[in-house]
C-alpha positions in Angstrom: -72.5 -11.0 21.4 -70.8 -13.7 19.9 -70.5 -12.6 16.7 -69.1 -8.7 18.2 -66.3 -10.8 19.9 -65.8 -12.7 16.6 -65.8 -9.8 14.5 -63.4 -8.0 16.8 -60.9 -10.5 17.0 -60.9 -10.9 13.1 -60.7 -6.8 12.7 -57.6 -7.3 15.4 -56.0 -9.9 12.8 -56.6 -8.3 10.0 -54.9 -4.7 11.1 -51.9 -6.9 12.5 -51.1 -8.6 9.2 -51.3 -5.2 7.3 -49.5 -3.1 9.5 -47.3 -1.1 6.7 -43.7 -2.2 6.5 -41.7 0.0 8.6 -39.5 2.2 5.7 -37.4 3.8 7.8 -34.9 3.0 11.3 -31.9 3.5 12.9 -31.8 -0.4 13.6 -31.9 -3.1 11.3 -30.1 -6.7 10.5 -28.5 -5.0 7.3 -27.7 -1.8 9.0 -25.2 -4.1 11.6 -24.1 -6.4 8.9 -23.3 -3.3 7.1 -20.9 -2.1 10.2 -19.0 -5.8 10.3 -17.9 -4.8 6.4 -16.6 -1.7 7.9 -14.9 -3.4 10.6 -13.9 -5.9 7.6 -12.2 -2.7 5.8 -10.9 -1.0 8.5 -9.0 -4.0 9.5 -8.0 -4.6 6.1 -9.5 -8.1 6.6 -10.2 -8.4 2.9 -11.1 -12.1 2.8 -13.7 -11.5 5.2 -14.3 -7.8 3.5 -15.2 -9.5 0.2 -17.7 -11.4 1.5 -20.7 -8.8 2.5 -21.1 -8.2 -1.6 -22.8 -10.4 -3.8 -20.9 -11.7 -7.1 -22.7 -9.3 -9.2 -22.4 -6.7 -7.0 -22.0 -3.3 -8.9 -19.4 -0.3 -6.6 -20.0 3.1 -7.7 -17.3 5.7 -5.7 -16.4 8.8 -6.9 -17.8 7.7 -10.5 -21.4 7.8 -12.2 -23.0 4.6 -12.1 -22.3 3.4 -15.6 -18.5 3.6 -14.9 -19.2 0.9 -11.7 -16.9 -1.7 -11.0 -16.8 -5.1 -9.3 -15.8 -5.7 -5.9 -12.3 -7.7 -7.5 -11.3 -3.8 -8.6 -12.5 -2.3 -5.3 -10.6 -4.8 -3.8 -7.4 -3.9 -5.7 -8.1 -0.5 -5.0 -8.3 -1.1 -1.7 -5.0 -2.9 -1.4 -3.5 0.2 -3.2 -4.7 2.4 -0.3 -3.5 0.1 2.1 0.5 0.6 0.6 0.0 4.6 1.2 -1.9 4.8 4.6 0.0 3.5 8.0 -3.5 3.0 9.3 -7.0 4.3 8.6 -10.6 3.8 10.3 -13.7 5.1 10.1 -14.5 7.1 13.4 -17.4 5.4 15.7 -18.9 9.1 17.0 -19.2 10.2 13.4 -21.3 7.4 12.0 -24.8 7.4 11.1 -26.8 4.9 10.0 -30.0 4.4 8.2 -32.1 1.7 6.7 -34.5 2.9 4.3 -37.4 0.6 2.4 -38.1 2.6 -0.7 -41.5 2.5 -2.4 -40.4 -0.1 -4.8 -39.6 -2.2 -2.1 -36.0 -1.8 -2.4 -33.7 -1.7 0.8 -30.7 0.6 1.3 -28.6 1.4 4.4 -27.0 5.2 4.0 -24.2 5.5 5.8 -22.2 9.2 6.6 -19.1 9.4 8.5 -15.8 10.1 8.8 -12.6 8.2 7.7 -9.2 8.7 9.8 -6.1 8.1 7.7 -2.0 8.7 8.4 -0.4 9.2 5.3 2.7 7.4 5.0 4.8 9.7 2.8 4.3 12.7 5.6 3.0 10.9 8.6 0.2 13.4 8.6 -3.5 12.3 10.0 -6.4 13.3 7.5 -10.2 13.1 8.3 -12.7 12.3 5.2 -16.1 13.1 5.2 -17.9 10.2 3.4 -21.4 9.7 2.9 -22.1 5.9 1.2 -25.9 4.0 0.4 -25.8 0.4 -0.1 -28.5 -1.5 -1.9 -29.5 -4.9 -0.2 -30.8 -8.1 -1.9 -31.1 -11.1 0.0 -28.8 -10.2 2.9 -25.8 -9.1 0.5 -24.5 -5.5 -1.2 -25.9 -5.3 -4.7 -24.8 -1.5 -5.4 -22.9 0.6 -3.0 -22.8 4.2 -4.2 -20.3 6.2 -2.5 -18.8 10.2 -2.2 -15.9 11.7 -0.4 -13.4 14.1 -0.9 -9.6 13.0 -1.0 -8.4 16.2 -3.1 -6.4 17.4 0.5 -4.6 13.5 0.4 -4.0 14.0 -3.5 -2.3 17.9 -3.6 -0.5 16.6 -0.9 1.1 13.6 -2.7 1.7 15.3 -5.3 3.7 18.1 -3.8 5.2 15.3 -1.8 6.2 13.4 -5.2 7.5 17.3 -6.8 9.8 17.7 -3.8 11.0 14.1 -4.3 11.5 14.5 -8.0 13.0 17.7 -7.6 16.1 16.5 -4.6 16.3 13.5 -7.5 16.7 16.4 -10.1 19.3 18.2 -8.2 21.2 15.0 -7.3 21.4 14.4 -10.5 21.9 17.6 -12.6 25.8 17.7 -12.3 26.2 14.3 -13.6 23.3 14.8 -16.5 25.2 18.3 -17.6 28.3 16.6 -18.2 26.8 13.6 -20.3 24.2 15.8 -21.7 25.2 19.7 -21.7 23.0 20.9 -24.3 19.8 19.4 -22.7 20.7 21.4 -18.9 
């Protein structure tokens, strides 16, 4: 009877220590630390923002992966955006978040949502579908790999930028004819 007991408790142990790492939830440490960069970004915190990415760290949007850049030029980029955009956020009841442990053992949170932004130039409100995976290596983003579509944000600068060049144009043309008549 003794021995049952002992062999029980010892089948108990061994199942417990090689339960199969879970590779797939809705709730992790990476998938929350992964929100707090968001935050980070939405409020433009970029001190803080720059600190959820490891040195190396390799940012892939809108590009294929050998054209990835460093989070110093996504950073840039970012500040770029900021000079364009009165505000911008990522909507809370359009976010999803995963945490996936691949085969290989690597982790990745994939994020989709949408991204609120007012255009400056026209004071017009446009929503982004964006779907984003990170890679995770010891608690910091190795590779984030990210899609969206800004194509409505970039006819609408540049027809904003047309109209703009063409009041310029017309401000101008009477002055440029008489300096210049054969070029009007």
């Amino acid at each position: 009877m003794n021995k049952v007991a002992t062999l029980g408790f010892a089948a108990v142990l061994f199942i417990a220590h090689n339960e199969p790492k879970r590779q797939y939830t809705q709730q992790s440490e990476e998938i929350e630390f992964y929100k707090e960069s968001l935050e980070a970004y939405d409020n433009k915190d970029w001190e803080s923002f720059v600190t959820f990415y490891a040195d190396t760290a390799i940012i892939i949007h809108n590009i294929i992966e050998s054209k990835g850049i460093d989070i110093s030029e996504v950073l840039q980029k970012n500040k770029r955006d900021e000079a364009i955009f009165s505000r911008w956020r990522f909507i809370d009841r359009y976010s999803q978040f995963e945490m996936v442990v691949t085969d290989d053992g690597k982790t990745w949170v994939n994020f989709r949502g949408v991204r609120e932004g007012v255009l400056k130039a026209n004071n017009k409100k446009y929503m982004v579908p964006t779907q984003i995976n990170i890679e995770f290596v010891e608690g910091k983003i190795v590779k984030e790999i990210g899609y969206w579509d800004f194509s409505a944000i970039a006819i609408e600068l540049e027809v904003i930028n047309e109209s703009r060049n063409l009041v310029f144009n017309r401000s101008l043309g009477p002055v440029c004819r008489s300096i210049f008549p054969s070029e009007f």
